[in-house]
TORVO-800863 format. One record per residue (C-alpha): residue number from 1; residue in three letters; x negated, y, z. Coordinates in Angstrom, 1 decimal. Example, Ala and Ser with C-alpha at 12.3 -4.5 7.8 and 13.67 -1.06 7.14 Angstrom:
residues 2
n_res_px_py_pz
1_ALA_-12.3_-4.5_7.8
2_SER_-13.7_-1.1_7.1
end
This chain:
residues 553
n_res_px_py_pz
1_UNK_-3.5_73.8_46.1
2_UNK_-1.8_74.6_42.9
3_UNK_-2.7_77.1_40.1
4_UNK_-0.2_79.3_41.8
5_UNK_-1.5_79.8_44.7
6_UNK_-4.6_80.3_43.6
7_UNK_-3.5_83.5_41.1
8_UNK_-2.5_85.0_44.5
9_UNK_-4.9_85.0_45.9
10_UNK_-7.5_85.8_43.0
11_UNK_-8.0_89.7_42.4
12_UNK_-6.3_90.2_39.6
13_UNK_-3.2_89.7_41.0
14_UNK_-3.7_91.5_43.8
15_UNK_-4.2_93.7_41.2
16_UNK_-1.3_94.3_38.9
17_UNK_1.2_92.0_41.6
18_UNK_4.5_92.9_39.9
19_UNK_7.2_93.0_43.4
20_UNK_4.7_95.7_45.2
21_UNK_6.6_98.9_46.1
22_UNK_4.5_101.8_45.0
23_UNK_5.7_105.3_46.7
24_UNK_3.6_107.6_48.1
25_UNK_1.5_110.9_48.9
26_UNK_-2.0_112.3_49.1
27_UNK_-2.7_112.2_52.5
28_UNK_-6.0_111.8_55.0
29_UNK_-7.7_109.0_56.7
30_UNK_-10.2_109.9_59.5
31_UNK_-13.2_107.8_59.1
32_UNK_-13.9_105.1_62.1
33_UNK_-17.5_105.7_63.2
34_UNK_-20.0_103.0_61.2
35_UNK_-21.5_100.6_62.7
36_UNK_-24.7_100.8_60.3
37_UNK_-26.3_104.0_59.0
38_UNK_-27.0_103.2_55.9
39_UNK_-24.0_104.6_54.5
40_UNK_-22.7_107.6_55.5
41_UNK_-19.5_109.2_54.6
42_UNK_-19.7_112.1_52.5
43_UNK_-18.2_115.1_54.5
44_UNK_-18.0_117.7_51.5
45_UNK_-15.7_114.7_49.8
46_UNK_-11.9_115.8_50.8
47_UNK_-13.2_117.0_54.1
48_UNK_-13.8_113.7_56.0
49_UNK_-15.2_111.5_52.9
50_UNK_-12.0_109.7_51.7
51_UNK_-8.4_110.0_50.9
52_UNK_-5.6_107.6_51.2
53_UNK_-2.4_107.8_49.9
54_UNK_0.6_108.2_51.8
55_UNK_4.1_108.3_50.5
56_UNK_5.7_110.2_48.5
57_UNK_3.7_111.5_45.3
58_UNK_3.4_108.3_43.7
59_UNK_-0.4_107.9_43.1
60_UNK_-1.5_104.5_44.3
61_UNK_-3.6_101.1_43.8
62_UNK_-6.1_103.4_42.5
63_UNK_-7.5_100.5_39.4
64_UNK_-10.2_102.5_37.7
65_UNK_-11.8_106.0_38.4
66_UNK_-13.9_108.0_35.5
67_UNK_-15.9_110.4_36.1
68_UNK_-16.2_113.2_33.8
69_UNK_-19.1_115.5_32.9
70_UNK_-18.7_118.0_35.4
71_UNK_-18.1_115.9_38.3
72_UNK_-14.3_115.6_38.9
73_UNK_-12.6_112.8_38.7
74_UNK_-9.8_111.2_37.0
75_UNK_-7.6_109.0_39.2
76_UNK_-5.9_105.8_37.5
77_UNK_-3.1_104.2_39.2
78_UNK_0.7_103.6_39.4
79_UNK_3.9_105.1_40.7
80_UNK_7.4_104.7_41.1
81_UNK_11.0_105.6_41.3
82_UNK_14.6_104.1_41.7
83_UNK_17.3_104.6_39.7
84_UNK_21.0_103.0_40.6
85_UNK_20.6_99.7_38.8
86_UNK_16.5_99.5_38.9
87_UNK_13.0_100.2_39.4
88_UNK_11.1_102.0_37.3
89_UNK_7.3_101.5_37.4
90_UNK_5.0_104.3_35.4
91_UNK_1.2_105.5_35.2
92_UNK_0.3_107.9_37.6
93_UNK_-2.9_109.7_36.7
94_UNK_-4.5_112.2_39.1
95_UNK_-7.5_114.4_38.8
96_UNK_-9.7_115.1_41.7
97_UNK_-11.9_117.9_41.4
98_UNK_-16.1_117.7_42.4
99_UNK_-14.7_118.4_46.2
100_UNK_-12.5_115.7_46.4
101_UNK_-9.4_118.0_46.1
102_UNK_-6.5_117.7_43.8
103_UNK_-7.1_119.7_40.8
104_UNK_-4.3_122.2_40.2
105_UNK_-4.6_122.6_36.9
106_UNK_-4.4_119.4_35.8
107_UNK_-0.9_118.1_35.3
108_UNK_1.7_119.0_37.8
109_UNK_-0.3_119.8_41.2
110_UNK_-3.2_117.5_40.1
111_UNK_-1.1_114.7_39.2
112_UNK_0.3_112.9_35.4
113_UNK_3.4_110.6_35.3
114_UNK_4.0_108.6_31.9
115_UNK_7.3_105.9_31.5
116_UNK_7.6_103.8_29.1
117_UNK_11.1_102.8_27.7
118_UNK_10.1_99.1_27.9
119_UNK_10.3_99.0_31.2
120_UNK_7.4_98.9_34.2
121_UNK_4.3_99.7_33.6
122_UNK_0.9_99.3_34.5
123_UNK_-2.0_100.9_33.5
124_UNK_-5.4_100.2_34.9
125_UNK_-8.5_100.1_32.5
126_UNK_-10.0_103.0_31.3
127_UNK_-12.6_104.5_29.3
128_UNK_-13.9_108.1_28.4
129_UNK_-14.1_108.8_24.8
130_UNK_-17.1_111.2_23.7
131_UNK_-14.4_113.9_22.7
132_UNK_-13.6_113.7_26.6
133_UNK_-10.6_112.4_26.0
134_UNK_-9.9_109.9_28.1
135_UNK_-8.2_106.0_26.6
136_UNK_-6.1_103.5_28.8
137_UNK_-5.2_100.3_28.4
138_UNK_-2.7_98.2_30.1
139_UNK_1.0_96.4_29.7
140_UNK_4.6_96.9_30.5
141_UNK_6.6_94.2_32.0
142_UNK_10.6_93.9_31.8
143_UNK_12.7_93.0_35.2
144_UNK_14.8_91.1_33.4
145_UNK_13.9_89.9_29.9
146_UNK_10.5_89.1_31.9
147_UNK_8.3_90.1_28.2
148_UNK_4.9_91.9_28.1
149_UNK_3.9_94.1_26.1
150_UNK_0.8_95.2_25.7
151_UNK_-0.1_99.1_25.5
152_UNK_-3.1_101.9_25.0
153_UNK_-2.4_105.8_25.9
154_UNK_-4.8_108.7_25.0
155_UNK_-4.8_111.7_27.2
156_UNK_-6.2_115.3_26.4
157_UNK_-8.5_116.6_29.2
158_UNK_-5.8_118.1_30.6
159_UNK_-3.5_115.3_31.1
160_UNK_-1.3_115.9_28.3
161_UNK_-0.2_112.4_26.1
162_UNK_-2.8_112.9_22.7
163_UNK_0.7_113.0_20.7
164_UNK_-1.7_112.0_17.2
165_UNK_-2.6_108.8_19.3
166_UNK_-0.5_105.9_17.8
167_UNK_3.0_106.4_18.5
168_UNK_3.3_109.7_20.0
169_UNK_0.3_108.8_22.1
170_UNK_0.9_105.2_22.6
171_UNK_-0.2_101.9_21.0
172_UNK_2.1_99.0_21.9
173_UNK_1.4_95.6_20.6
174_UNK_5.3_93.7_19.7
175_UNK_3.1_90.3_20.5
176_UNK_4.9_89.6_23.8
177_UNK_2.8_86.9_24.4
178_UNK_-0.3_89.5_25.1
179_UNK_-0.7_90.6_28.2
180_UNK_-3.7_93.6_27.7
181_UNK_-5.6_92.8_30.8
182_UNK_-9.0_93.8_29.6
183_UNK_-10.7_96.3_28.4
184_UNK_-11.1_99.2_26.1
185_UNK_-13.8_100.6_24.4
186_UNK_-14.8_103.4_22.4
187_UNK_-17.0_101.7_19.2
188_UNK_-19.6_103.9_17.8
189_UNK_-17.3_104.0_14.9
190_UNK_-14.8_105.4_16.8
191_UNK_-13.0_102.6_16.4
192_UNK_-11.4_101.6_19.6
193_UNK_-11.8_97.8_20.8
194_UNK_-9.3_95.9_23.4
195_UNK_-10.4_93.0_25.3
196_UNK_-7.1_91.1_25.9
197_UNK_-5.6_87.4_27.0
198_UNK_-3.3_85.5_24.6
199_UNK_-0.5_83.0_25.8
200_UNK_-0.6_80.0_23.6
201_UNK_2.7_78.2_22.8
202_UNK_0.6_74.9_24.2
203_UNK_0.8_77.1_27.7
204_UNK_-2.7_77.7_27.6
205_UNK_-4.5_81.5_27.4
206_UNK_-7.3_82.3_24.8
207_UNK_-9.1_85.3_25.0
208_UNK_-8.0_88.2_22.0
209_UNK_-9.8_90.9_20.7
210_UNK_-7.2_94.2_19.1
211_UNK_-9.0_96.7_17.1
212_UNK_-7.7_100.0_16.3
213_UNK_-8.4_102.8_14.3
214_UNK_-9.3_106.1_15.6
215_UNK_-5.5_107.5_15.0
216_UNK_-4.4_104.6_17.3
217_UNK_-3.3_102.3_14.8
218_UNK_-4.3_98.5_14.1
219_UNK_-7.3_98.5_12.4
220_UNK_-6.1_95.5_9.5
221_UNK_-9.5_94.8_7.9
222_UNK_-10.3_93.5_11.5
223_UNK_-9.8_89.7_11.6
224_UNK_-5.9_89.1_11.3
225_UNK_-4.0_91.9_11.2
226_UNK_-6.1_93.5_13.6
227_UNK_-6.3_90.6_15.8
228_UNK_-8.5_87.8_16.8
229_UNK_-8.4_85.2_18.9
230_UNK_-11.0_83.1_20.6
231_UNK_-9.7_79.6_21.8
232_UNK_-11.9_76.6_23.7
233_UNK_-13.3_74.1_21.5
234_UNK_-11.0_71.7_24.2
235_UNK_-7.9_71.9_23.9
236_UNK_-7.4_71.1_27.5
237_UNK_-8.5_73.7_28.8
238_UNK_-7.4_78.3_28.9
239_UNK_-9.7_81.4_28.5
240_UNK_-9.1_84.0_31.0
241_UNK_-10.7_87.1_30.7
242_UNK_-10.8_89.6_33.5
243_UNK_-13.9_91.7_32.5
244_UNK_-16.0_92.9_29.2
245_UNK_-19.1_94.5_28.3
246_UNK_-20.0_96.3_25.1
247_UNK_-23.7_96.1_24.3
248_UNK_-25.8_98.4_22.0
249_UNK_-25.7_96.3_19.3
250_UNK_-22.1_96.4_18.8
251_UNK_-21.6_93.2_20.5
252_UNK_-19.6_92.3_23.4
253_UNK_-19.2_90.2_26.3
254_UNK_-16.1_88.5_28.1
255_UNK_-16.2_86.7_31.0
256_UNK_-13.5_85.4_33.6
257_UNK_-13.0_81.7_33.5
258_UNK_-12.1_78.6_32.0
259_UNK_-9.7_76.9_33.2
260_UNK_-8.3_72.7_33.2
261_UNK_-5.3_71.3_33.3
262_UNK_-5.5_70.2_36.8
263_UNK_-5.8_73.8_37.5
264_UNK_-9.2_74.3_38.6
265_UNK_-11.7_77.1_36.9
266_UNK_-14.9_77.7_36.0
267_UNK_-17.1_80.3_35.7
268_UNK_-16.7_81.5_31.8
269_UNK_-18.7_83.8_29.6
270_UNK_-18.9_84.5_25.8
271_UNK_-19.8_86.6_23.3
272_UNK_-18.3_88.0_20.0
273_UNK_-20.0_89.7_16.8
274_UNK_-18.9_93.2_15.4
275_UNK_-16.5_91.5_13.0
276_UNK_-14.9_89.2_15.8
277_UNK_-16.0_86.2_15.3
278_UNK_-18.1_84.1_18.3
279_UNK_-21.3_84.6_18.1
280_UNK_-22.9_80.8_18.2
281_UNK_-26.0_81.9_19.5
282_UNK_-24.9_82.7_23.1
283_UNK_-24.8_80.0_25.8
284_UNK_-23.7_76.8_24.0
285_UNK_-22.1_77.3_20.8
286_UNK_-21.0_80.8_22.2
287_UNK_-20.0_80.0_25.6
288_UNK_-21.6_80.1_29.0
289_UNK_-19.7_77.9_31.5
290_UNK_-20.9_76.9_35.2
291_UNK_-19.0_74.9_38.2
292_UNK_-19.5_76.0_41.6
293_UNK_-16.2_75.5_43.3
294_UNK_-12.7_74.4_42.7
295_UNK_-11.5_78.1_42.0
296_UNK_-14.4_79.7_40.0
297_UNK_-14.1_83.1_38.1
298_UNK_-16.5_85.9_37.2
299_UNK_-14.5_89.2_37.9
300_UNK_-17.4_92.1_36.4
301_UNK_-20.2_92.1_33.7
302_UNK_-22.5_94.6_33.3
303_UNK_-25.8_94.9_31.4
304_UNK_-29.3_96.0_32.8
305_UNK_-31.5_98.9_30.5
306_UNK_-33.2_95.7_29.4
307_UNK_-30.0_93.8_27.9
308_UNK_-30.4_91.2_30.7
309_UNK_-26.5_90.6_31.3
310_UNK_-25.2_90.5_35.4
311_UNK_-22.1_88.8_36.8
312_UNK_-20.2_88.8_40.5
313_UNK_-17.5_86.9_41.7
314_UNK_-16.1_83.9_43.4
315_UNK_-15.8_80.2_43.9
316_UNK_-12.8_79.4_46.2
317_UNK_-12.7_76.2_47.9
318_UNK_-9.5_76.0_49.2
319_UNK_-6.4_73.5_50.0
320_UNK_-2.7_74.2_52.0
321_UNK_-5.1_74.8_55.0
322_UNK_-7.8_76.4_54.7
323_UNK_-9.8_78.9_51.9
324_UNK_-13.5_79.3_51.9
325_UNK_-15.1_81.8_49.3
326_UNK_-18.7_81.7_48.1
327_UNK_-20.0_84.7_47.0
328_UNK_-21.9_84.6_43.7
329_UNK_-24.2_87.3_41.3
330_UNK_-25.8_85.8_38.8
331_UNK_-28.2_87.3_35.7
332_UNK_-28.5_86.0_32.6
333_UNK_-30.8_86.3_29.7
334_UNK_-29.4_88.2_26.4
335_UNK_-29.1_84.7_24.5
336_UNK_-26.8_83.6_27.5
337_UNK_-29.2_81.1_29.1
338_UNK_-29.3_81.5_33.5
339_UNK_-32.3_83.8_34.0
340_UNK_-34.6_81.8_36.2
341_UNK_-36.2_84.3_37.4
342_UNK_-32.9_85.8_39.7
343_UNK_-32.1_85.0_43.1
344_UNK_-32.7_80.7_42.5
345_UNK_-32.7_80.0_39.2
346_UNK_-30.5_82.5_37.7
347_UNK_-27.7_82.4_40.2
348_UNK_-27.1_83.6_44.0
349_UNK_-24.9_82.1_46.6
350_UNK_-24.7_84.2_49.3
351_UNK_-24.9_81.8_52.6
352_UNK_-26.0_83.8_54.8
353_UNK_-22.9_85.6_55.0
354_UNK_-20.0_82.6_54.2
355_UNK_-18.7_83.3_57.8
356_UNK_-17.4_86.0_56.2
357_UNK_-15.5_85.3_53.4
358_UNK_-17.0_87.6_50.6
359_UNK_-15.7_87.7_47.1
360_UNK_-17.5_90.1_44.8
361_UNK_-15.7_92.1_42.0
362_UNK_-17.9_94.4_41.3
363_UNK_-21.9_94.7_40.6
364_UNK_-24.1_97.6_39.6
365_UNK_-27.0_98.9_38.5
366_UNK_-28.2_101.9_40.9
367_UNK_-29.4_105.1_39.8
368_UNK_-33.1_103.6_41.5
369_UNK_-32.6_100.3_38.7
370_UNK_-31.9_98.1_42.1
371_UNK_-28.4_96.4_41.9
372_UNK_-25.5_97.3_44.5
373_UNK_-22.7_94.5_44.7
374_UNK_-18.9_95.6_46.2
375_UNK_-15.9_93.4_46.9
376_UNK_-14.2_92.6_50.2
377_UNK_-14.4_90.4_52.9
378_UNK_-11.5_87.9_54.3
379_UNK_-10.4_86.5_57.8
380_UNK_-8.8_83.6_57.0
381_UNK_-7.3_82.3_60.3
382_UNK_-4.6_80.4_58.1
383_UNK_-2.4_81.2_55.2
384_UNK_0.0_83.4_57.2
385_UNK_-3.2_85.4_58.9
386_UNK_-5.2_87.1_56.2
387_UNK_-7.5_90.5_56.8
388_UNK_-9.5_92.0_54.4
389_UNK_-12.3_95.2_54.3
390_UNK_-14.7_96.4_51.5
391_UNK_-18.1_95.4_51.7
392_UNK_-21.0_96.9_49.8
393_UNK_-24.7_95.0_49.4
394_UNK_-27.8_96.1_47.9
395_UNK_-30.6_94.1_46.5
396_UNK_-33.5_95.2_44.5
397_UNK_-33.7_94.2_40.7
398_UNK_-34.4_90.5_41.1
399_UNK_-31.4_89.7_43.7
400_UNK_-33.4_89.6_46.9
401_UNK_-31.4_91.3_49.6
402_UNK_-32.1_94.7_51.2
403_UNK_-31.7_93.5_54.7
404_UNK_-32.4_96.9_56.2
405_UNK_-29.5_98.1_54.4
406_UNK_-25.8_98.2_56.9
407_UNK_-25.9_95.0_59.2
408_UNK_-28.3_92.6_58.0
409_UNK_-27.8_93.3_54.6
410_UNK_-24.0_94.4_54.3
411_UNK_-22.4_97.2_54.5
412_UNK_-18.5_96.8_55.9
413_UNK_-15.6_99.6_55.8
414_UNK_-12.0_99.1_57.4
415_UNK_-9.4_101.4_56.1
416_UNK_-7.0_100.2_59.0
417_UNK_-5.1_98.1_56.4
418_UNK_-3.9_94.9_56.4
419_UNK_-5.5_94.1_53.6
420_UNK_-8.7_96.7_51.6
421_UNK_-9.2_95.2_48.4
422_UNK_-11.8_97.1_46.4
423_UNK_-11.3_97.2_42.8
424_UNK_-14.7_98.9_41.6
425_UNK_-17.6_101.2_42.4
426_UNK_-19.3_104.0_40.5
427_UNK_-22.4_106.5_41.2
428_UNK_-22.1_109.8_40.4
429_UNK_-25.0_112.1_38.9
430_UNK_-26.6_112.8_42.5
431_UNK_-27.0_109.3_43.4
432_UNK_-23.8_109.3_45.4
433_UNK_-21.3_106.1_45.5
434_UNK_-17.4_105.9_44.9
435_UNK_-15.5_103.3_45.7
436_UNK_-12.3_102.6_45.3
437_UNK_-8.9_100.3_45.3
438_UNK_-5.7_99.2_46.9
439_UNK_-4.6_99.1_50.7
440_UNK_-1.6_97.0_52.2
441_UNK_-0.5_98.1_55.2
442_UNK_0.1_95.6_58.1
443_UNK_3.9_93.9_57.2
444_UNK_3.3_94.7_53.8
445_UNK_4.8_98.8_53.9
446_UNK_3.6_98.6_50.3
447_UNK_0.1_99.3_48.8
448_UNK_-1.9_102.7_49.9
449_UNK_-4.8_103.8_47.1
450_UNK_-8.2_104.7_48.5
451_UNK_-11.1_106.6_47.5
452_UNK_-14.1_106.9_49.4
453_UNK_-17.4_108.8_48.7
454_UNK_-20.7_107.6_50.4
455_UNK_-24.3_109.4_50.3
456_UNK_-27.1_106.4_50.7
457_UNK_-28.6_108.1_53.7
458_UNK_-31.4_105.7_54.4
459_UNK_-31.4_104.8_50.9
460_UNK_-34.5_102.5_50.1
461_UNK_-35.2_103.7_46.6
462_UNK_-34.9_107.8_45.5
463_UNK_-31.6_108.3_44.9
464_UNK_-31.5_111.9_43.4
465_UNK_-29.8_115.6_44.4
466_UNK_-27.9_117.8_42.0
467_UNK_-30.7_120.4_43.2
468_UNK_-33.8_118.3_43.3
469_UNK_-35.1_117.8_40.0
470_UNK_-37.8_114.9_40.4
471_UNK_-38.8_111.9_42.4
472_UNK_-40.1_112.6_46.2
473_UNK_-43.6_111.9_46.5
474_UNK_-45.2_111.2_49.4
475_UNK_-48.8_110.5_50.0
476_UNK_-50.7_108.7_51.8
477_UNK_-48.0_105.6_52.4
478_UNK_-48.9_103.8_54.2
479_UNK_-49.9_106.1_56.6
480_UNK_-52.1_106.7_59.2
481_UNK_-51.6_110.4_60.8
482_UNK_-50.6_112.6_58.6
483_UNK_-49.2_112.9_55.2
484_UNK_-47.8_115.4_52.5
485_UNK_-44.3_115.2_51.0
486_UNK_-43.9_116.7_47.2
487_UNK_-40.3_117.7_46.0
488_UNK_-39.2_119.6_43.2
489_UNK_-36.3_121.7_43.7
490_UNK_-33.7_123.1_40.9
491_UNK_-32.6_126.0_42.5
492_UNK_-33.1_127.9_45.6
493_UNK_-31.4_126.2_48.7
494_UNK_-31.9_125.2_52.4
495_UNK_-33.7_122.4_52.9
496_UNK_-34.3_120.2_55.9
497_UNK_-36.4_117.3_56.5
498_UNK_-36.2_114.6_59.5
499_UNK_-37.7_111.6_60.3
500_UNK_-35.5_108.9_61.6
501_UNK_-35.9_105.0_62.3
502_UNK_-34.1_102.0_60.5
503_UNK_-31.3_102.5_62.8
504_UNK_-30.8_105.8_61.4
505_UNK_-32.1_107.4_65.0
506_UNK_-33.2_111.1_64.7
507_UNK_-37.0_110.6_65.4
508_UNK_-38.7_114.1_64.6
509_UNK_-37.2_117.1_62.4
510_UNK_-40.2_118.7_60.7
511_UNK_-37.7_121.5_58.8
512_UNK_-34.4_122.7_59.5
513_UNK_-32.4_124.5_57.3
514_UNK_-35.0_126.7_56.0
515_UNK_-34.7_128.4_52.7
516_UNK_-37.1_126.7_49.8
517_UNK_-37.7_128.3_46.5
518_UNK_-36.9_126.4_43.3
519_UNK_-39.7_124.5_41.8
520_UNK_-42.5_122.5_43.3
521_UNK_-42.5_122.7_47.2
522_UNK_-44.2_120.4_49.7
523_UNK_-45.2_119.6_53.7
524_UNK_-47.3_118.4_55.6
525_UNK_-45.9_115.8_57.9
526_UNK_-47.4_114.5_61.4
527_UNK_-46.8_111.2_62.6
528_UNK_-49.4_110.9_65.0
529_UNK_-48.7_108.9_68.6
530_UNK_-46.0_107.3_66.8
531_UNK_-45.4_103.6_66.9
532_UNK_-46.3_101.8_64.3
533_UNK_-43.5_100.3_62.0
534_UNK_-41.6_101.3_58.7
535_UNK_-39.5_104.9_59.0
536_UNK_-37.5_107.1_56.4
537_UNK_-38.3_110.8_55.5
538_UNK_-34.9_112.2_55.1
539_UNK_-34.7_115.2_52.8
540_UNK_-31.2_117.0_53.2
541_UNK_-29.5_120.3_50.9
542_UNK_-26.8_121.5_50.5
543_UNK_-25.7_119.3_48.4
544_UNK_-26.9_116.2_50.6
545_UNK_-29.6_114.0_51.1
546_UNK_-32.2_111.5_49.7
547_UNK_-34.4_109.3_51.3
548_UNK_-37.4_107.7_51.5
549_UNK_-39.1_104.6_53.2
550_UNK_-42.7_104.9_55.0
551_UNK_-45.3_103.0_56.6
552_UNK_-47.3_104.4_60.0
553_UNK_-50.3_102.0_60.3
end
């Protein structure tokens, strides 16, 4: 299997695939019923938990989400339209508001088209800048000179190009051999860093670093011109970078893969210093590298509170036949050596579920400090007979799985497409997951972009309410007869509280829907006659519910 092959199939060309028609329209997806009740769709989200696009307001392949300070949402993703001699591809940016609902305000009916005059363009990393303005990063491609050129946008809150932002609110990099594939970051300058890849004239990648200024221009006391770029020590061999990381310290971590000339990869990792340069110190003279397949990558990096750096993605064994994908998460320590002390010795590969196909693209740390990992799962019956749905694990802090959690540990959505591919996860401020990405339709309609919003119903750690202002304590647990349940409440508000199995089977309710004062509240709960066995004290507002896990001796 060639290098080719292998890009299509690897996420980030699902991602930003160039041919994909891109047409469409708001519109609703029922939920199927879930098999596991560990999950459950968020009814105050759009009305049934989710929204899929449907043609023709052109929002889709939703490729990032950030959430702003009052809940909404902004939508990043990409449209189109036809004109008589070609297509034109363009940023579509839409705001959701905290229900789920297009925000009218915001653009034209909750929804922000940008061209560019270089031709299609795409648009999928994002980051919210303190101001609350809101920075994305991306590249245009051209039909028919086939250049790149990479490009950053700043938007007002409103949606509205920031026209004091580079060039009338765009930055484009000349360099066609960039393609901005990275990231973006607001330093705590304000300088603003890019994460990019580099074709070399050899025909290999290296991994680049832009830097610009807060007014959106190149930033030339930073390495050359603005620029640096970070090559392998062997010259046989390309840097791809698909995610980044930006520590406290001003430093920041890339990782993708590294890749040979036979046209394998490896899993890849460095780090850089303020100033550019690679900082030595990490890994092996700056560099983290580890074989696990023929087709290795990391696709996300993120950092724990304690600096300890975690990674998700894939090794693909595959040939003209067949493709099997190992699922890995791995933790490393902050000088980039495995920490031994996750899942078996630093790394995880997930065999209990290969039958499945998993590749992760995303991992997370949860509001409880446990880690969440989301990605999709593949039916390979052969190269012409592909299915894909999102999948969502949870483990606690040290990569042992939550096996209570979904079906034996995973958590599985179909959005009736041919293929779901989930491009990234995020908890809001009441505990609550999104999750979001790209659709295709079965024959290949053209892409549909999804958001879905989940409350962990029998959540094993305290995932917090808007309205409930402290952990829920409950005492004794383990229990015996009888126990007390302490909650603090932020406002007054209806409050119910049921006991159900680890099936999510209503068991007891000991309050239903009756009106608690804000504050301190608590009650006395009964499990006497009950079987012994673990159960979950569900706590549900207004707002929705938290949950927690219990022992009756």
């Amino acid at each position: 299997m060639n290098s080719f092959i292998y890009e299509l199939l690897h996420f980030e060309t699902l991602k930003h695939n160039l041919m994909k028609p891109l047409s469409f329209v708001f519109g609703l997806l029922f939920l199927n019923s879930l098999n596991a009740q560990t999950l459950r769709p968020d009814s105050s989200f759009a009305e049934v938990g989710r929204i899929i696009t449907t043609n023709e307001v052109e929002l889709v392949g939703i490729y990032d989400v950030e959430i702003a300070a009052d809940g909404s949402a902004y939508l990043i993703g990409t449209g189109e339209r036809f004109t008589d001699d070609s297509l034109v591809i363009y940023l579509a940016l839409g705001k959701l508001d905290v229900s789920g609902n297009l925000d009218n305000q915001f653009g034209n009916n909750g929804i922000v088209h940008t061209e560019h005059p270089a031709g299609q363009l795409y648009l999928g990393e994002s980051w919210t800048q303190k101001d609350g303005k809101l920075l994305l990063a991306g590249h245009t491609f051209d039909m028919y000179t086939y250049e790149f050129l990479s490009i950053v946008q700043r938007y007002n809150p409103n949606g509205s190009l920031d026209l004091t932002f580079g060039n009338q609110g765009t930055f484009t990099e000349d360099d066609e051999e960039f393609n901005l594939s990275g990231q973006v970051f607001e330093l705590p300058s304000g300088k603003i860093m890019l994460t990019a890849t580099k074709w070399l004239d050899d025909g290999r990648d290296a991994c680049s670093l832009i830097q610009l200024n807060i007014d959106g221009t190149k930033d030339q006391s930073f390495g050359n011109d603005g620029v640096v770029v970070i090559e392998y020590p062997d010259f046989e061999y390309s840097v791809k970078n698909y995610d980044a990381a930006f520590q406290a310290d001003g430093k920041i971590i890339i990782a993708g893969h590294l890749g040979g000339a036979e046209g394998e990869s490896d899993f890849m990792m460095l780090r850089v210093l303020e100033n550019g340069s690679l900082d030595d110190s990490f890994g092996d003279n700056g560099f983290f590298i580890s074989d696990l397949g023929n087709f290795d990558a990391i696709h996300h990096v993120t950092l724990q509170k304690d600096g300890k750096i975690l990674f998700t993605g894939g090794a693909i064994n595959a040939d003209f036949e067949s493709i099997t994908n190992l699922l890995i998460a791995g933790r490393l320590n902050n000088d980039g050596t495995l920490d031994k002390t996750f899942g078996e010795n630093g790394m995880i590969n997930f065999d209990d579920y290969q039958s499945q196909n998993p590749l992760g693209y995303q991992i997370k740390v949860t509001p409880d400090d446990n880690l969440m990992l989301g990605g999709s799962v593949y039916n390979f019956e052969d190269l012409n007979n592909q299915k894909a749905d999102i999948f969502l694990m949870r483990m606690n802090k040290d990569g042992v799985v939550d096996k209570s959690f979904g079906n034996n540990g995973i958590f599985i959505d179909d959005f009736d497409a041919y293929f779901d591919n989930l491009y990234g996860m995020k908890f809001d401020s009441s505990g609550r997951i999104l999750v979001y990405g790209e659709s295709i339709s079965p024959g290949f309609e053209g892409p549909r972009g999804f958001i879905a919003r989940y409350i962990p119903d029998l959540s094993l750690g305290k995932f917090e309410l808007n309205d409930i202002n402290s952990s829920v304590l409950t005492y004794p647990n383990p229990i015996a007869n009888e126990c007390t349940i302490k909650y603090d409440l932020l406002k007054e508000t209806k409050v119910s509280i049921d006991l159900v199995n680890v099936n999510g089977n209503l068991i007891k309710t000991f309050v239903n829907q009756d009106v608690k004062s804000s504050g301190s509240n608590q009650e006395s709960i009964s499990m006497e006659g009950l079987t012994p066995g673990i159960y979950l004290i569900r706590i549900k507002t207004e707002l929705g519910s938290t949950t927690v896990k219990v022992i009756k001796q």
